[in-house]
C-alpha positions, 0 to 999 in steps of 0.5 A: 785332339781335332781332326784339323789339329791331327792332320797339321801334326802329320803334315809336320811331321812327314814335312821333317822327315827326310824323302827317302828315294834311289840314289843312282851313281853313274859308271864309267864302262872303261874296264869293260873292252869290245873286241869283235869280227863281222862276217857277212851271211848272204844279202844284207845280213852280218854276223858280228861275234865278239867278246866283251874283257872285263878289267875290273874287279867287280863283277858286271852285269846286264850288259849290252852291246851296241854295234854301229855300221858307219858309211864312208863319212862316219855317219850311221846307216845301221844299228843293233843291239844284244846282250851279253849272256850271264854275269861276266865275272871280275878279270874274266871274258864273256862272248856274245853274238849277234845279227845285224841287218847291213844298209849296204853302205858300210865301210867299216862297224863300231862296237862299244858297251851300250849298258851295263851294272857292275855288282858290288860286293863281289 
């Protein structure tokens, strides 16, 4: 066989097989509840401490939290990020803690998960 030939019959064949790829499935975090307090630190500085209640009954994973300062007409004037320590277990609660730097504007914060992976098998 030709080189010309052997090539035609690879394309050909790699043509019919299927790609072989990640599927990825989104997650809803609705079994996955924020509850939080802030307390301010001096300056502009605040602590928010929090826990994070997982209803389901798989375990989660890689979670991170998002913690939002909001002015008086809703709008974000501060933002941050954390992640929750561990894996927290199916029906079970992990804490978290983290420091935000207030614009001074805020009138209330929001804390919601950001990201997260619930594991299978578990």
């Amino acid at each position: 066989m030709n080189r010309r030939a052997l090539l035609i019959a690879v394309l050909a064949f790699l043509w019919t097989v299927p790609a072989s790829g990640q599927s990825f499935t989104p997650q809803s975090a609705s079994g996955l509840n924020v509850s939080f307090t802030t307390e301010k630190a001096g300056g502009t500085r605040l602590l928010v401490f929090g826990e994070v209640r997982n209803t389901t009954n798989a375990a989660a994973d890689h979670v991170v939290i998002l913690v939002e300062g909001l002015d008086d007409g809703g709008h974000v004037v501060s933002r941050g990020r954390c992640y929750v320590t561990g894996t927290i277990a199916a029906r079970s609660s992990a804490p978290f803690e983290m420091r935000l730097l207030a614009a001074g504007s805020e009138k209330r914060y929001r804390a919601q998960v950001e990201a997260f992976e619930f594991l299978q098998g578990n």
